[in-house]
N, C-alpha and C positions, 0 to 999 in steps of 0.2 A: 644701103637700100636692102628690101626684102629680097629681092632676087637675086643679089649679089653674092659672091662667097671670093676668100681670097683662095687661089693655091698656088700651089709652089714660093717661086720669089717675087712675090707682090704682081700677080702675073691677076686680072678679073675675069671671070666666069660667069659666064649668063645661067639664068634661072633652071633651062634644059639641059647644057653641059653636068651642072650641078646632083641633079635626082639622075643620072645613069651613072656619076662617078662614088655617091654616099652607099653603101647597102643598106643601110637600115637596122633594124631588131634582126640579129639573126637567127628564133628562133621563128619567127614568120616569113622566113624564102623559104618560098614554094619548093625549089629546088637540094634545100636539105630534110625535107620531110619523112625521107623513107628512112633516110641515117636516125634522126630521131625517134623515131618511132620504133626502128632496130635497138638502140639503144635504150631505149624504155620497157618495153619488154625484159631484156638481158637484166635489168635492173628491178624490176618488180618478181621475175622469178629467183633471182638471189634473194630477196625480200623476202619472198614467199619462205624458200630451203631456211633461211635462216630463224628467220620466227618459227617455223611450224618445225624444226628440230632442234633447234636451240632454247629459244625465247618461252617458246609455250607449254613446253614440256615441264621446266621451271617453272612457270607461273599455276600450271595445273597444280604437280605436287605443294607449293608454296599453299595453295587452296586448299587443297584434298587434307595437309597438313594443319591448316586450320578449322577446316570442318570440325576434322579429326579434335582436335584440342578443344573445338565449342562442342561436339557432342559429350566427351569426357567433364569437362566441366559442368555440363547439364544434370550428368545421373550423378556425378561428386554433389549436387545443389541437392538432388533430391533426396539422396541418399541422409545428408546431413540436416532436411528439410522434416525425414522422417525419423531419426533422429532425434531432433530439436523435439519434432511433436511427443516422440516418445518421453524425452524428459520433463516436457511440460504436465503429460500426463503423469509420472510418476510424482513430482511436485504438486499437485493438485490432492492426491491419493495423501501423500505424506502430509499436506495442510490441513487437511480435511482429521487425517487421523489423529493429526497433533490436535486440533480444535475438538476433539469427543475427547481426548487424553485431557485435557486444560479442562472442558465441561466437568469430567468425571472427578478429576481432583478435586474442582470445588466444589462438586456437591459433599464430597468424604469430607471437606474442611468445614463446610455449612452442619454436617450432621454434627462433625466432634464439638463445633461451637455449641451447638442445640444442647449437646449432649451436658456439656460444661454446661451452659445456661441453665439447664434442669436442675441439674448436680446444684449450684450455686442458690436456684427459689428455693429446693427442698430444705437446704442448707440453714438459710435466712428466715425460712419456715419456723423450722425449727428453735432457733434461736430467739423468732420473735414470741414464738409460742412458749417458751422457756423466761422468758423475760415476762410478758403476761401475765405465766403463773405465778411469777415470782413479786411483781407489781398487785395483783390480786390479793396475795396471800399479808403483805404490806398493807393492803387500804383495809383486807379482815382487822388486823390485827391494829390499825389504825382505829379502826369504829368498834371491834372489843375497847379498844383503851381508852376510848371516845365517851363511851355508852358507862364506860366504868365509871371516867370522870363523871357526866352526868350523874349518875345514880349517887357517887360521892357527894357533891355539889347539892342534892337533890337533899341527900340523908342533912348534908350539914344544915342546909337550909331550913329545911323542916325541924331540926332540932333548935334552933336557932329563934325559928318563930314559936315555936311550942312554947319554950324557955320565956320568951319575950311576954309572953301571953299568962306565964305562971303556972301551966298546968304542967303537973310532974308526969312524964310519958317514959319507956322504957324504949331502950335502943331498939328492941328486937319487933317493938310494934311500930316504930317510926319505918326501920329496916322493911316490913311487911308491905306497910303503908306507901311507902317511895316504888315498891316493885310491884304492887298493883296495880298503881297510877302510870306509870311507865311502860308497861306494857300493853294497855289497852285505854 
């Protein structure tokens, strides 16, 4: 039963005998309260001496330590931050100044080709203008030997028909006769 408990040697106990012989939790009698409470105190001031001279003083410098090392690595960031910018800007200066150094080459390489180019029409000028004269002087000398043959051609002819015709004529009137017709 509920109210039952055994003690000793199989010996039963009513429900009342029972709750004045159990104590219970003993940190809820009333009657050890001030012990308690003495030793909680004794216990929270050791607590206190030992974190606030031991524990914390450690954990402060551990901090202070690493402030320490995040502010140092702030101005190392910037420092190398302005740094970098500085290199960037010298690299910009050097690209820029290779890029008018590259412009200006080509233009010297543009002229010297211009230059050759010139060189090379005057050149071809010349030689066309030399060939011309000399193709020129060839179609003279072609229509001189042209205009010869003609007037050859021209004397035989006429001598030939004179002849034909019976009348006795003299070279030098046929010769007269062929180069007055011939010329106008």
């Amino acid at each position: 039963m509920a109210t039952e408990t055994l003690v000793g040697e199989g010996a039963l106990e009513t429900g009342s005998h029972a709750a004045e012989a159990a104590p219970g939790l003993p940190q809820l009698d009333v009657s050890t309260f001030a012990n308690q409470i003495f030793w909680l105190v004794v216990t929270l001031v050791v607590i206190y001496f030992v974190l606030s001279r031991v524990a914390l003083p450690r954990i402060a410098s551990v901090l202070a330590e690493r402030q320490g090392t995040i502010t140092n690595d702030i101005a190392a960031a910037e420092e190398l931050k302005s740094k970098a910018a500085a290199a960037e800007a010298a690299y910009d200066k050097a690209l820029a100044d290779a890029r008018t150094e590259a412009g200006r080459i080509a233009a010297e390489a543009k002229a010297e080709m211009q230059d050759d180019v010139d060189a090379a029409i005057v050149k071809a000028d010349a030689e066309i203008a030399a060939r011309t004269s000399e193709g020129e002087a060839r179609i003279a000398e072609i229509r001189e030997g042209a205009a010869e043959a003609v007037h050859e051609v021209a004397r035989d002819t006429a001598r030939a028909v004179v002849a034909a015709l019976g009348v006795d004529v003299d070279d030098a009137s046929v010769d007269a006769a062929v180069a007055n017709n011939v010329k106008g």
